[in-house]
Short mmCIF file of the C-alpha atoms (twelve columns), coordinates in Angstrom:
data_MODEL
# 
_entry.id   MODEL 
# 
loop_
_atom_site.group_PDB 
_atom_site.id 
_atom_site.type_symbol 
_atom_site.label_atom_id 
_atom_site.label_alt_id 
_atom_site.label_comp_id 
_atom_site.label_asym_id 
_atom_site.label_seq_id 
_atom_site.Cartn_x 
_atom_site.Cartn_y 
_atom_site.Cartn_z 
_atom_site.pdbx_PDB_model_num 
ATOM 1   C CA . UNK A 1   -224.060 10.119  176.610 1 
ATOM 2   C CA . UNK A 2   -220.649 10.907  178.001 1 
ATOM 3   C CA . UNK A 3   -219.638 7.455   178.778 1 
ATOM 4   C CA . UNK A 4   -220.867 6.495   175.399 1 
ATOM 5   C CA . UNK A 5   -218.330 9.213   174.196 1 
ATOM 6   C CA . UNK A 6   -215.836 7.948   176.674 1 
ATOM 7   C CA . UNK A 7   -215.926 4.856   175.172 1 
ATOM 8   C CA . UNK A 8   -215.563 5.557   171.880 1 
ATOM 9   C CA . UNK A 9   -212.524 7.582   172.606 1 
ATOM 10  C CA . UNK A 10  -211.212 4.810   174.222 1 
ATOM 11  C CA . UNK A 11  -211.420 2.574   171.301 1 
ATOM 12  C CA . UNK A 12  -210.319 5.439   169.162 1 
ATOM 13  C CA . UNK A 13  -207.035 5.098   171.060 1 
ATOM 14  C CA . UNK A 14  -206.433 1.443   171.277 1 
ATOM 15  C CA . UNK A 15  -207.089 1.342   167.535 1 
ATOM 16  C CA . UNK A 16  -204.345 4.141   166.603 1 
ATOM 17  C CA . UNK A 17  -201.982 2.488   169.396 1 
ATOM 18  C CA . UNK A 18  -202.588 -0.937  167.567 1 
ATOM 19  C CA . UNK A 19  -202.324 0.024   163.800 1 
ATOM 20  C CA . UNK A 20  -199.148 2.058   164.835 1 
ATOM 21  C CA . UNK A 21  -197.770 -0.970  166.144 1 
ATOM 22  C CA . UNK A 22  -198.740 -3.286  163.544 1 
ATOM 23  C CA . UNK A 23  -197.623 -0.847  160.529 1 
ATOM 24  C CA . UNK A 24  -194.678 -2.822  159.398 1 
ATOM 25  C CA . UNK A 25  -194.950 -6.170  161.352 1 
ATOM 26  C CA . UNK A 26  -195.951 -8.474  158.252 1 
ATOM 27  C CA . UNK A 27  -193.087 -6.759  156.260 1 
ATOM 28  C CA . UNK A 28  -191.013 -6.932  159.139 1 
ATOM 29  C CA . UNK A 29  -191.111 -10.575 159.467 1 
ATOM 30  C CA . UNK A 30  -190.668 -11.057 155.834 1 
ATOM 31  C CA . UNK A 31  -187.580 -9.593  156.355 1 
ATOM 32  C CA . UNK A 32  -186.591 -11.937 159.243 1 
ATOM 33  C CA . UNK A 33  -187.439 -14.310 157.018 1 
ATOM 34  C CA . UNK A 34  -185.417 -13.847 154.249 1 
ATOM 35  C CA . UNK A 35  -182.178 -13.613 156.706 1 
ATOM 36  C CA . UNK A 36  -182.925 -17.068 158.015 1 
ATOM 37  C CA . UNK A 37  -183.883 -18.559 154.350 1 
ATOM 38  C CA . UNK A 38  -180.277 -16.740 152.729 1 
ATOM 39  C CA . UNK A 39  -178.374 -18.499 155.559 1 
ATOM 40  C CA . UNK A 40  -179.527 -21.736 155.472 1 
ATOM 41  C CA . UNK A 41  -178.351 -21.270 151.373 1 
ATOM 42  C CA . UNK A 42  -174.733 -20.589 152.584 1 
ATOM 43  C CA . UNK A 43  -174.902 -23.938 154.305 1 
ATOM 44  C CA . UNK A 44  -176.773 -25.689 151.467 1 
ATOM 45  C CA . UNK A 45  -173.793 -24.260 149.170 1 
ATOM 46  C CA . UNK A 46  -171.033 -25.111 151.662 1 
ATOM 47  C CA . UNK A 47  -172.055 -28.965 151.658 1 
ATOM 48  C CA . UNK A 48  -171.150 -30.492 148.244 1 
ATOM 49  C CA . UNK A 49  -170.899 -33.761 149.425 1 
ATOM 50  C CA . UNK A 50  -174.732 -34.415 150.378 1 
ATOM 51  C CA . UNK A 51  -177.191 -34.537 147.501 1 
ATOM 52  C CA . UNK A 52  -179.389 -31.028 147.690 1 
ATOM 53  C CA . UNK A 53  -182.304 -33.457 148.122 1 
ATOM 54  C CA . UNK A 54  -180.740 -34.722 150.989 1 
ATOM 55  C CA . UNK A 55  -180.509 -31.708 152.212 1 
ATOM 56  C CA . UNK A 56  -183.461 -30.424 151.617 1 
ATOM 57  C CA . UNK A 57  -185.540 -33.703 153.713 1 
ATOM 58  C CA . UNK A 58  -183.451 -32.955 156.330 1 
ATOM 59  C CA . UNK A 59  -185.288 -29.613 156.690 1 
ATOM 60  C CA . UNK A 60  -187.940 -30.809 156.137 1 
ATOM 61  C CA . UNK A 61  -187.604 -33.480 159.247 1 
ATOM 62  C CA . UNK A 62  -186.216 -30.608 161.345 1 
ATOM 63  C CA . UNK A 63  -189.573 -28.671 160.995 1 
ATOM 64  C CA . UNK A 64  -192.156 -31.319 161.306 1 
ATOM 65  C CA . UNK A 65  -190.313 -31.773 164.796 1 
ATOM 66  C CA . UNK A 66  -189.611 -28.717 166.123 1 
ATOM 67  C CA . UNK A 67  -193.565 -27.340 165.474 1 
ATOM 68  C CA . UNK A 68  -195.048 -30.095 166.525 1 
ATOM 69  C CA . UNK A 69  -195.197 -28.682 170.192 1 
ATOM 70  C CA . UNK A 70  -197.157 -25.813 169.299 1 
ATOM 71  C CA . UNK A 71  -198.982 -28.124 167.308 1 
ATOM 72  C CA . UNK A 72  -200.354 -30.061 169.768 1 
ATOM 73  C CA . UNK A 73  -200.888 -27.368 172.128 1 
ATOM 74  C CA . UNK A 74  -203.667 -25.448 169.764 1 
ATOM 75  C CA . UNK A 75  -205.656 -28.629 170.530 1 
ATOM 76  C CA . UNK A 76  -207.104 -28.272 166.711 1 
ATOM 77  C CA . UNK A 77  -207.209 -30.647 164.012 1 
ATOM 78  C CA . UNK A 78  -203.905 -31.348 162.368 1 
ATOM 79  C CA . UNK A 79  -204.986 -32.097 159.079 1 
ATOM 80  C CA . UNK A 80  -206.644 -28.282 159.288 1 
ATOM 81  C CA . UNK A 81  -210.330 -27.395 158.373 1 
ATOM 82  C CA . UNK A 82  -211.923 -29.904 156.629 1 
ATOM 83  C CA . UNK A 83  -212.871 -27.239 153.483 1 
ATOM 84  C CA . UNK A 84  -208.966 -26.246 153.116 1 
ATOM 85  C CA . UNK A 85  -207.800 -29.718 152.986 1 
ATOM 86  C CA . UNK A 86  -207.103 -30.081 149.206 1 
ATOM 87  C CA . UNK A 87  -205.386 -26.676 149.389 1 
ATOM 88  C CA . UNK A 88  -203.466 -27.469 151.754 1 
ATOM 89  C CA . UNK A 89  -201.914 -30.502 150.931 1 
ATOM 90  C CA . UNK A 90  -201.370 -28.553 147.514 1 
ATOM 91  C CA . UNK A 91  -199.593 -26.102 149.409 1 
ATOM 92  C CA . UNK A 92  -197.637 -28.823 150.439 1 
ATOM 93  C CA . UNK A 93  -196.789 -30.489 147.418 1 
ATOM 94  C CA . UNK A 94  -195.420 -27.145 145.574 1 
ATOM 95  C CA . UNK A 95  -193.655 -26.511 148.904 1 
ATOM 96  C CA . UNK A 96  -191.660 -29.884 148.577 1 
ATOM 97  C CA . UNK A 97  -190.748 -29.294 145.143 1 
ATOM 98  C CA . UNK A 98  -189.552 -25.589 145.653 1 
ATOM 99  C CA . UNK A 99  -187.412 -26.336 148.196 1 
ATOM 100 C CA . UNK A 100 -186.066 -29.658 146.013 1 
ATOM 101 C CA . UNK A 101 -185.325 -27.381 142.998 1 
ATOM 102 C CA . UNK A 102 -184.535 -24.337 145.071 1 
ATOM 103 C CA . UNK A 103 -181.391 -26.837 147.154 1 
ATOM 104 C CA . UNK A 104 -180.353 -27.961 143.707 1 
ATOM 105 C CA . UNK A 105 -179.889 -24.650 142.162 1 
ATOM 106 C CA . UNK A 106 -177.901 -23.883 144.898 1 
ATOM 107 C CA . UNK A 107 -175.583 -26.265 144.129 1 
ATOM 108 C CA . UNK A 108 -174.986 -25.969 140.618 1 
ATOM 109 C CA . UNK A 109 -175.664 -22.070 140.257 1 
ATOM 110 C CA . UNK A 110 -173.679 -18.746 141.767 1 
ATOM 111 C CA . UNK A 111 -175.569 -17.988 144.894 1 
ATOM 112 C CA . UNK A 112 -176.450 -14.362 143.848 1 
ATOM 113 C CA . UNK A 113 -177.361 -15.471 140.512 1 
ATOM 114 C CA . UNK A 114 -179.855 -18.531 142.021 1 
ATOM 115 C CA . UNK A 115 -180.955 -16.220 144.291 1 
ATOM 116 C CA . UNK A 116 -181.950 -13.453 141.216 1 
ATOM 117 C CA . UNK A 117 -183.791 -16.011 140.066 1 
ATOM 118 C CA . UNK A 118 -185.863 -17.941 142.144 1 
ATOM 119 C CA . UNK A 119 -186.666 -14.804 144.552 1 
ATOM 120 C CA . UNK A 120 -187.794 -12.980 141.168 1 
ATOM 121 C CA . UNK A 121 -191.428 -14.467 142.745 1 
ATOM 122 C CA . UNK A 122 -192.973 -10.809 143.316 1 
ATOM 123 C CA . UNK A 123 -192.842 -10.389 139.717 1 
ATOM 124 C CA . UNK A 124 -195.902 -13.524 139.342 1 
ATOM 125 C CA . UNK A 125 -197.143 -12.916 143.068 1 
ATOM 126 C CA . UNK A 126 -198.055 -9.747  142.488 1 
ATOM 127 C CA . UNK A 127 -200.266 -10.730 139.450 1 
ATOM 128 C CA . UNK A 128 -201.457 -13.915 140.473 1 
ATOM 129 C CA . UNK A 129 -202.557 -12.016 143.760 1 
ATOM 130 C CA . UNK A 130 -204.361 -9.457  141.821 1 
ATOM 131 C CA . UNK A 131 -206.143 -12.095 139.732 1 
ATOM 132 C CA . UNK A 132 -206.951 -14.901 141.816 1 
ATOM 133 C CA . UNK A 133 -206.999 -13.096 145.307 1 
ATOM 134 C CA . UNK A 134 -208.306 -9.851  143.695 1 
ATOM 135 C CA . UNK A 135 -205.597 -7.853  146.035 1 
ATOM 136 C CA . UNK A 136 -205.404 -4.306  145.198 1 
ATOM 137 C CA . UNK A 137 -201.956 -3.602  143.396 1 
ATOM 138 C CA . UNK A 138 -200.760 -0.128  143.528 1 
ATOM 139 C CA . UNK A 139 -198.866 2.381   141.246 1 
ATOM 140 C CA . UNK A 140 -195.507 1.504   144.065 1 
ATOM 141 C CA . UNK A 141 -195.951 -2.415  143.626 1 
ATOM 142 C CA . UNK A 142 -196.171 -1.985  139.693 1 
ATOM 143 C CA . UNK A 143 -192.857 0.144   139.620 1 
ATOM 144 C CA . UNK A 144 -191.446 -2.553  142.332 1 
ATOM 145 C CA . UNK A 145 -192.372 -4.912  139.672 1 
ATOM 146 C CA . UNK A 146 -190.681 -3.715  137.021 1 
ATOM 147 C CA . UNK A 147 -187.807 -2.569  139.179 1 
ATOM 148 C CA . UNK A 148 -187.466 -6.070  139.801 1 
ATOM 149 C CA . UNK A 149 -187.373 -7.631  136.242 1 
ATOM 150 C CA . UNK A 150 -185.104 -4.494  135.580 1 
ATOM 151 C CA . UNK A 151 -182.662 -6.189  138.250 1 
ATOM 152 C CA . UNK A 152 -183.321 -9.761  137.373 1 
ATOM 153 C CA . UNK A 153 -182.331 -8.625  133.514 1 
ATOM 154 C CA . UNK A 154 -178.929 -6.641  135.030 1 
ATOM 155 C CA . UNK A 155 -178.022 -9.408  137.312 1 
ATOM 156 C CA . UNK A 156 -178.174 -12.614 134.620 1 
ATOM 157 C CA . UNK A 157 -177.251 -10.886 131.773 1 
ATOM 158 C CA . UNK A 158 -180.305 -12.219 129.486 1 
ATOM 159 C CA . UNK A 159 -179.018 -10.009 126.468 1 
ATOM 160 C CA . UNK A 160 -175.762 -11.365 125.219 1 
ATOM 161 C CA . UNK A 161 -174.821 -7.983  124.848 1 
ATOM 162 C CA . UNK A 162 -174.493 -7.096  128.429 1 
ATOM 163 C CA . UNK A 163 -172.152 -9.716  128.908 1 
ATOM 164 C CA . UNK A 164 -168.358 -9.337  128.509 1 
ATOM 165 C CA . UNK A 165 -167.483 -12.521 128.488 1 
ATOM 166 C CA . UNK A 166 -168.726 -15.209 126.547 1 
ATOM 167 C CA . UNK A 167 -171.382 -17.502 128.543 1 
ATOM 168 C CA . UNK A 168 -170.330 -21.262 128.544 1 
ATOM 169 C CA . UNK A 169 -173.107 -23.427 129.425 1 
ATOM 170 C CA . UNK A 170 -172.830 -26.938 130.490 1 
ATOM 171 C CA . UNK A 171 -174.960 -29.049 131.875 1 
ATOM 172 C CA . UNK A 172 -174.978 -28.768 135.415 1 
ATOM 173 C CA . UNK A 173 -175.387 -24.929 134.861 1 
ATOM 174 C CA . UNK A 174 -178.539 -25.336 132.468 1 
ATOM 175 C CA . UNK A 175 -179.694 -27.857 134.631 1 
ATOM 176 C CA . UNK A 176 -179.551 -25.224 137.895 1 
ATOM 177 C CA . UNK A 177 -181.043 -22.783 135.631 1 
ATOM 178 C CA . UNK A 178 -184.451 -24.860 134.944 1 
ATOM 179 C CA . UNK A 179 -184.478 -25.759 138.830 1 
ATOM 180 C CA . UNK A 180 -184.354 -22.047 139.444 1 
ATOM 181 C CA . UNK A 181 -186.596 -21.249 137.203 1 
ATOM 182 C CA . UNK A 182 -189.263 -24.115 138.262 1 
ATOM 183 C CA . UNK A 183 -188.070 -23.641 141.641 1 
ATOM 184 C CA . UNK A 184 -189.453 -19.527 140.985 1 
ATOM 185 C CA . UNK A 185 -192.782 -20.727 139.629 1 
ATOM 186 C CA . UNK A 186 -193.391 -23.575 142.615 1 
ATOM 187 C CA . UNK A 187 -192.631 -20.992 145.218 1 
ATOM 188 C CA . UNK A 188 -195.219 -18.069 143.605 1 
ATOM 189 C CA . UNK A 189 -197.767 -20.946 143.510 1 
ATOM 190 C CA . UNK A 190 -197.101 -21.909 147.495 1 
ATOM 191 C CA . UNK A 191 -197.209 -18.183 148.628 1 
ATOM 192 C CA . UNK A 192 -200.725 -17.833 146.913 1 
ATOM 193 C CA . UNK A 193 -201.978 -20.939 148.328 1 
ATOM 194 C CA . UNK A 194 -200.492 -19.614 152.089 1 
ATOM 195 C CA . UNK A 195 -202.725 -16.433 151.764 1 
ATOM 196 C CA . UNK A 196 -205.539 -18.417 150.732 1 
ATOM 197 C CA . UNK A 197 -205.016 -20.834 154.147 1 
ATOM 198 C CA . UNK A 198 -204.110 -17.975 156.139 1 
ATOM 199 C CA . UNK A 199 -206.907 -18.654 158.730 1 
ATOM 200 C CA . UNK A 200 -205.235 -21.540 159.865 1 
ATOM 201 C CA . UNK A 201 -203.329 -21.766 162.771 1 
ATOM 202 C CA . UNK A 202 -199.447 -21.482 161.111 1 
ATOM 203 C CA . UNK A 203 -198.391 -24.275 163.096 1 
ATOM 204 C CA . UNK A 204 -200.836 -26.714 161.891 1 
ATOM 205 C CA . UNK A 205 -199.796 -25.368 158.590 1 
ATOM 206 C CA . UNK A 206 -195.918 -25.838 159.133 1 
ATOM 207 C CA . UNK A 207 -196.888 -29.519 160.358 1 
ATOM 208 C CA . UNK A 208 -198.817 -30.216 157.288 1 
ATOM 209 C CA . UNK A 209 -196.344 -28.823 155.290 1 
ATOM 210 C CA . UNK A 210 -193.713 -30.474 156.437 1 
ATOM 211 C CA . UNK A 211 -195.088 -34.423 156.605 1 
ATOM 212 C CA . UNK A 212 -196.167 -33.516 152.985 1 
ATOM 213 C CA . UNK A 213 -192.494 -32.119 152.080 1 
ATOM 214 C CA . UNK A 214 -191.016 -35.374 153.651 1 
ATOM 215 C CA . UNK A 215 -192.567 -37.954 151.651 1 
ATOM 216 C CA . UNK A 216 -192.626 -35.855 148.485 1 
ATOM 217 C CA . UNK A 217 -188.526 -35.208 148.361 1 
ATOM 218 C CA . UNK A 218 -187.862 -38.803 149.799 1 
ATOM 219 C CA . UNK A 219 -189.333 -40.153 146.813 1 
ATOM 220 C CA . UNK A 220 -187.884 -37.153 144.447 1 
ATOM 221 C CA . UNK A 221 -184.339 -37.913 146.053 1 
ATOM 222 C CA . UNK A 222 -183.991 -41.972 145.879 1 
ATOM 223 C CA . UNK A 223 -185.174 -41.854 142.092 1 
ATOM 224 C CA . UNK A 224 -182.995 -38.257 141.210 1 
ATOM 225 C CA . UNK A 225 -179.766 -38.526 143.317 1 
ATOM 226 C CA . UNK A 226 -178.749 -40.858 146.179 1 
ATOM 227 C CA . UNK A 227 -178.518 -40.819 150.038 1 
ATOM 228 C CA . UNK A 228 -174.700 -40.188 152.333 1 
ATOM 229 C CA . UNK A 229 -174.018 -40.613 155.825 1 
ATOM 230 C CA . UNK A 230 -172.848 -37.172 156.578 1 
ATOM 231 C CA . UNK A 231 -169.364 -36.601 158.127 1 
ATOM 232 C CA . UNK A 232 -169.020 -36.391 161.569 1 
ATOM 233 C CA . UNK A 233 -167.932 -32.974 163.682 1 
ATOM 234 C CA . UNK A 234 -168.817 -30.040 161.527 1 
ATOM 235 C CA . UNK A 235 -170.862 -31.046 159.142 1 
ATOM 236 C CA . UNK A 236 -173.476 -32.260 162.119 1 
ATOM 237 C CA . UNK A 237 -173.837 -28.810 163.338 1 
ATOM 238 C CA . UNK A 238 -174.345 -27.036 159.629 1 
ATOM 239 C CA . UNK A 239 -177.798 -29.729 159.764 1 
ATOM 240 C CA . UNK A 240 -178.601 -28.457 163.123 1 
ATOM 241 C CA . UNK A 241 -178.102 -25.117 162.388 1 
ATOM 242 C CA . UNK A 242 -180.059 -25.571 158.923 1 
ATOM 243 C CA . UNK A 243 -182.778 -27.545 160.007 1 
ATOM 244 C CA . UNK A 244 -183.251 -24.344 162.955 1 
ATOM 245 C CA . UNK A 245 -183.163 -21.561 160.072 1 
ATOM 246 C CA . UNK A 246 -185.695 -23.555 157.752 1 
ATOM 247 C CA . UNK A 247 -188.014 -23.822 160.877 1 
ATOM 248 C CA . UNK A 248 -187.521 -19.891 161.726 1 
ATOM 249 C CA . UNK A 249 -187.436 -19.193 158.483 1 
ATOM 250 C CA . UNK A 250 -190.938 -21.010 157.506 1 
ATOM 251 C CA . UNK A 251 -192.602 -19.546 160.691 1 
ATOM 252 C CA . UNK A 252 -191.499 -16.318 159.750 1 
ATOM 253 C CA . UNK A 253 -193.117 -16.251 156.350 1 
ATOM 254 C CA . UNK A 254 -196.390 -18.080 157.233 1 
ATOM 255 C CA . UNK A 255 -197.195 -15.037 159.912 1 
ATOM 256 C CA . UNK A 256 -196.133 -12.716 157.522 1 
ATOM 257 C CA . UNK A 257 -198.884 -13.574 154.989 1 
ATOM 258 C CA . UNK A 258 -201.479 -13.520 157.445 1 
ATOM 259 C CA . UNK A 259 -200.441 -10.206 158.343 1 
ATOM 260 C CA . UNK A 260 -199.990 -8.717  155.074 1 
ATOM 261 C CA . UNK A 261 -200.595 -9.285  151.590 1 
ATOM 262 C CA . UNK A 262 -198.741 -11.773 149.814 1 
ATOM 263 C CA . UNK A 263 -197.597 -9.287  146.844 1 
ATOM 264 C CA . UNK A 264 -195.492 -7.018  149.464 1 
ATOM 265 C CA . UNK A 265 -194.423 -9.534  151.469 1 
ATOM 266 C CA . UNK A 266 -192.940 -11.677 148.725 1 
ATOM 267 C CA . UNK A 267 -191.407 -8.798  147.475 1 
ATOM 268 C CA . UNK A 268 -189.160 -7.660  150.861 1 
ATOM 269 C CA . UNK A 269 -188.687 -11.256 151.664 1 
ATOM 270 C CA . UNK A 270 -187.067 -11.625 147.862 1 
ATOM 271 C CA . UNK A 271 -185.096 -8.228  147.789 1 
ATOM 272 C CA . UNK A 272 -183.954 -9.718  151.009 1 
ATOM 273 C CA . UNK A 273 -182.437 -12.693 149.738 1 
ATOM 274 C CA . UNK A 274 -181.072 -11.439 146.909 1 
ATOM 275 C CA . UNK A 275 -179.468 -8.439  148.669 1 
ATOM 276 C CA . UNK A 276 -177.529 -10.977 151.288 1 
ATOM 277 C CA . UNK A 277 -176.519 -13.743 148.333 1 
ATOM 278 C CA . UNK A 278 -174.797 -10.826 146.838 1 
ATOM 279 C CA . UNK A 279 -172.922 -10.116 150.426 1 
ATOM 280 C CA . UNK A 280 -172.043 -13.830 151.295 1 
ATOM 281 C CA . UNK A 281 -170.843 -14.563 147.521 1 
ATOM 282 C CA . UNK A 282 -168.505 -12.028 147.927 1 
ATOM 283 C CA . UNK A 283 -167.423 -11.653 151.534 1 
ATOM 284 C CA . UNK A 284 -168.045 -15.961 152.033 1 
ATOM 285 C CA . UNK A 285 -166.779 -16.803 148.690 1 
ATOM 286 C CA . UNK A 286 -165.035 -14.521 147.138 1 
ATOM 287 C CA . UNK A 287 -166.446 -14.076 144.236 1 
ATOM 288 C CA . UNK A 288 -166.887 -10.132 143.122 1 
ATOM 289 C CA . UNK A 289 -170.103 -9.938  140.946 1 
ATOM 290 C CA . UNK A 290 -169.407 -7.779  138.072 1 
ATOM 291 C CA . UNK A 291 -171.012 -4.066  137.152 1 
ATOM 292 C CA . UNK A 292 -174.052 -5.288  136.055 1 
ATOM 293 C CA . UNK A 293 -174.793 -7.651  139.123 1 
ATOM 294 C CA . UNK A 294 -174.284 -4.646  141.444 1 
ATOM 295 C CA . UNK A 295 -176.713 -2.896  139.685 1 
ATOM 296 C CA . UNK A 296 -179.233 -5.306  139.363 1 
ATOM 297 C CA . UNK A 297 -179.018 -5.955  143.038 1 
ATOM 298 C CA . UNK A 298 -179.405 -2.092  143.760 1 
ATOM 299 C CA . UNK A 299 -182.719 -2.438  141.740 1 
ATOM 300 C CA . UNK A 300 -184.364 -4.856  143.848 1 
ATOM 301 C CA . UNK A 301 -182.824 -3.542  146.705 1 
ATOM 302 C CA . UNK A 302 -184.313 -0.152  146.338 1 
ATOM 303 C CA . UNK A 303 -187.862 -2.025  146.196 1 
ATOM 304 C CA . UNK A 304 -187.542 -2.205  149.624 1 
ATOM 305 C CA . UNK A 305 -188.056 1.444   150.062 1 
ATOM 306 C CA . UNK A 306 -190.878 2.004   147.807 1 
ATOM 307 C CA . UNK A 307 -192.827 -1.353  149.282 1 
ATOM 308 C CA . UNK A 308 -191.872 0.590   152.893 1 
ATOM 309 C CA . UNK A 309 -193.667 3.830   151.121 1 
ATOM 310 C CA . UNK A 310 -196.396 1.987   149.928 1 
ATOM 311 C CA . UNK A 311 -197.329 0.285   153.317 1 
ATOM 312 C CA . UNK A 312 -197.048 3.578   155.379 1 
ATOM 313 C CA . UNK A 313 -199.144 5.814   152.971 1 
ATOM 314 C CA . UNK A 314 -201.869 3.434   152.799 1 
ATOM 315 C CA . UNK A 315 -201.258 2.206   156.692 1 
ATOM 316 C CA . UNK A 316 -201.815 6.461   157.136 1 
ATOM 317 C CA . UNK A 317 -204.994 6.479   154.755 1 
ATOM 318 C CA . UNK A 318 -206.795 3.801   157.329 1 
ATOM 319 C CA . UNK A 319 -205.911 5.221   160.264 1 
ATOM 320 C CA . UNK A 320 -207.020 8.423   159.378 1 
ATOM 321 C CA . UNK A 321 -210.368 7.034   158.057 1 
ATOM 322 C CA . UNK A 322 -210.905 5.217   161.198 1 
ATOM 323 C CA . UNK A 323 -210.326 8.154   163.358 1 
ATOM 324 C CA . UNK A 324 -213.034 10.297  161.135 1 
ATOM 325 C CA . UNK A 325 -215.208 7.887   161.574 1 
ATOM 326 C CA . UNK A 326 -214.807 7.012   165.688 1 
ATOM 327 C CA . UNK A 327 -215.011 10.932  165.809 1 
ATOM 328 C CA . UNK A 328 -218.333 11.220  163.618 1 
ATOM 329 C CA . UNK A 329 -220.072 8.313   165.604 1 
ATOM 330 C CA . UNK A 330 -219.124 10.312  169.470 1 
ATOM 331 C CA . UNK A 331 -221.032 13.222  168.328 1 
# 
């Protein structure tokens, strides 16, 4: 009876020690994530003379590469499980064109007002989670949520009213806008599909994802736009550099969703973005975002906090029901 006891004691403590540990990790690399992915936008923004889809296959290349180590060393299949096959190569195929649209908006867009958009994902995450992957959505995700289209509404001035000065919209600007907004709608589709894969290894799914992404914006790129030698010196290390960040980046995000689920995840990983665009479009390239665009960005900044709140109260609720429970069965 007493080593029975002992042991369940035991496992009481290695469970608190391993939920205290693992509190924040999927939000923490989120986070991690969304540094890498708003650096690599800089760079993206900082080479006008390459085609975004250009770009964009380069990161691709750069990935399928640099995981295919770890890759090989799981010794599993690299196509993945033969019943998450179609899902995956879906996964792939929204991937390829997110990043396409997300490069070209980029380009032809402010980088905190690309970023407002496409990394307004929580907002159809969060629902498509609760529908599809029937993930529980709490009263601090809904007020993220709204907090967030609050932001998104500050930040782009949608009402003509907010603005004070008159909008002027050519074509490369309404053509950035639909890439955002596509770009938005591509990327909410490929986080659902990554929580749906999540028990695959994430390199096999970075592999996948990146042979997938190659021949999808090859294609994409010699009908849209055209292919450059890039310039020697500089311009070789920003497509080292990139190529590294997209890889971090992707890695980052994959473990995140199979830590946590993909509404709060998508929602620090997208407050994240947005919150550095802001920084590098004014301290990068000096361009001051007006009243509203501060606020906005404080909106989806303060997500942050209540996604944070969220996580620890209900992080608190199961470790408090599993050491009721450890303590009911050693009696």
């Amino acid at each position: 009876m007493r080593s029975i006891k002992w042991m369940f004691r035991l496992n009481r403590t290695t469970t608190e020690k391993t939920t205290r540990t693992s509190i924040f990790r999927g939000l923490f690399y989120a986070f991690l994530s969304g540094v890498a992915y708003s650096f690599a936008s800089v760079i993206v923004k900082h080479m006008k003379n390459l085609h975004p889809g250009q770009l964009a296959m380069y990161r691709f290349i750069a990935t399928f590469f640099m995981c295919m180590p770890e890759t090989i060393k799981t010794r599993q299949n690299l196509l993945g499980p033969r019943k998450l096959c179609i899902l995956m190569l879906l996964r792939g195929i929204f991937g390829g064109l997110s990043i396409f649209l997300n490069f070209i908006a980029f380009r032809y867009l402010g980088l905190g007002e690309a970023s407002v958009i496409i990394f307004s994902v929580p907002v159809f995450v969060t629902i498509f989670a609760r529908i599809f992957l029937k993930e529980p959505c709490s009263i601090f995700q809904s007020i993220t949520v709204v907090l967030t289209v609050i932001g998104i509404i500050f930040t782009s001035k949608l009402p003509s009213s907010l603005s004070e000065i008159p909008i002027v919209y050519s074509s490369e600007k309404i053509f950035g806008l639909l890439s955002a907004v596509f770009s938005m709608f591509f990327m909410s589709t490929l986080q659902i599909l990554t929580r749906k894969v999540r028990p695959v290894h994430p390199s096999i799914l970075t592999f996948h994802y990146s042979w997938v992404g190659i021949l999808e914006i090859a294609i994409l790129t010699a009908i849209i736009g055209n292919f450059h030698l890039h310039q020697c010196g500089i311009q070789s290390l920003y497509i080292l550099v990139l190529a590294l960040l997209s890889y971090i980046g992707l890695t980052l995000v994959v473990m995140a969703f199979q830590c946590e689920y993909a509404g709060p995840v998508s929602t620090v990983r997208a407050a994240t973005d947005i919150g550095l665009a802001f920084l590098w479009q004014i301290f990068i390239f000096h361009d001051v975002p007006d009243t509203y665009g501060i606020i906005g960005a404080v909106l989806v900044l303060f997500s942050i906090i209540l996604i944070g709140l969220d996580k620890w109260k209900s992080s608190s609720r199961g470790k408090l029901f599993s050491c009721k429970k450890l303590n009911c069965l050693s009696i």
